[in-house]
N, C-alpha and C positions, 0 to 999 in steps of 0.2 A: 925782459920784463915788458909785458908789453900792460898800456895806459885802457881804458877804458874810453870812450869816444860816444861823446852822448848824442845821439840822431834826432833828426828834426823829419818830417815828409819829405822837404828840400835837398834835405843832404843822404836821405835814404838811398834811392838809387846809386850812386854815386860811390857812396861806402861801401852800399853791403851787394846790391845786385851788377856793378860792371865791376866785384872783388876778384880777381881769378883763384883764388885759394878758399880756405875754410872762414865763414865769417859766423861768432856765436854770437847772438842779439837777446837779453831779458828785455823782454815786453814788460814794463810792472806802469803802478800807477803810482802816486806821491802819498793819494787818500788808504791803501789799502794795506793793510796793518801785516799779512804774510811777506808783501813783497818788503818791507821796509827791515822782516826779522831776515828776511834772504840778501838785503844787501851788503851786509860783510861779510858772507860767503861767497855771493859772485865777485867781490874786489879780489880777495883771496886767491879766486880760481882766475880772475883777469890779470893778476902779478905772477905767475907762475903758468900761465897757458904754455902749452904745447907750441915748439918755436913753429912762427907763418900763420899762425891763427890769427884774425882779428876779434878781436873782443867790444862790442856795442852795448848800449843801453837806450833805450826808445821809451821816451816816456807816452802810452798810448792814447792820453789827451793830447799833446805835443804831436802825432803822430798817426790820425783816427785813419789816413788814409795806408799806410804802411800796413798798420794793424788788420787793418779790412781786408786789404788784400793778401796776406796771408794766416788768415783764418783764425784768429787770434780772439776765441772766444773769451778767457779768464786767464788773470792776471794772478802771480807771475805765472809768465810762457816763458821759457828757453827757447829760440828756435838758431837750428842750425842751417846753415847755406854750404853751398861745396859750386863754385864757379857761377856762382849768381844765383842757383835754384834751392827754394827751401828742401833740404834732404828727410827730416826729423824735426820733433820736435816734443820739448818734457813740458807737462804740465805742472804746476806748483813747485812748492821750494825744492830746491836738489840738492845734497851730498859737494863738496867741492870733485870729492875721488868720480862722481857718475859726472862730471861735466867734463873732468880730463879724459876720462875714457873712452867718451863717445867723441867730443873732440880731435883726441889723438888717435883714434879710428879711421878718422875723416881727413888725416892731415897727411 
C-alpha cells in the first residue's frame, strides 16, 4: 500500500525526477472543482498502485515551477515518469482501472 506524498518545487526533483522506477504525480489545484471530484479516486488508485510505483500529488500553485516544466497546461494532469523522465501523461479526471493500467505498463 503505498501513501500518497505531496510535492513541493523543493522536494520535486528529489522524489520524482532522481526516482529510478515509475513515479505517477496528479498535478490538480485546491480551487478547481474536477480535481477535487477526482481526488478519491486517485487515493483509491495510490492504496492499491502497482507494487515499485511511487504515487505524488503536486499542488500546481505549490509547485508553478514543476508544473511549467513539464507542460502542465490544465488541471487535473496525471503525469507519469519512468527513471526521472516524464513518459505520458492523461489529462482530466481518470478511471482508477486507466491509472493501473498504464502504471502497471510502465512498472
Amino acid at each position: 500500500m503505498a501513501a500518497e506524498i505531496e510535492l513541493t518545487d523543493e522536494t520535486f526533483e528529489s522524489e520524482i525526477l532522481k526516482h529510478d522506477g515509475v513515479a505517477v504525480v496528479d498535478f490538480f489545484a485546491t480551487w478547481c472543482g474536477p480535481c477535487k471530484a477526482f481526488e478519491p479516486t486517485f487515493a483509491e488508485f495510490a492504496a492499491d498502485a502497482p507494487e515499485g510505483v511511487k504515487v505524488a500529488r503536486a499542488d500546481v500553485d505549490k509547485c508553478p515551477n514543476a508544473a511549467g516544466s513539464n507542460g502542465i497546461m490544465s488541471v487535473p494532469t496525471i503525469a507519469f515518469f519512468k527513471g526521472g523522465e516524464l513518459v505520458d501523461k492523461l489529462v482530466g479526471a481518470q478511471s482508477k482501472s486507466a491509472l493501473t493500467e498504464k502504471a502497471g505498463a510502465l512498472a
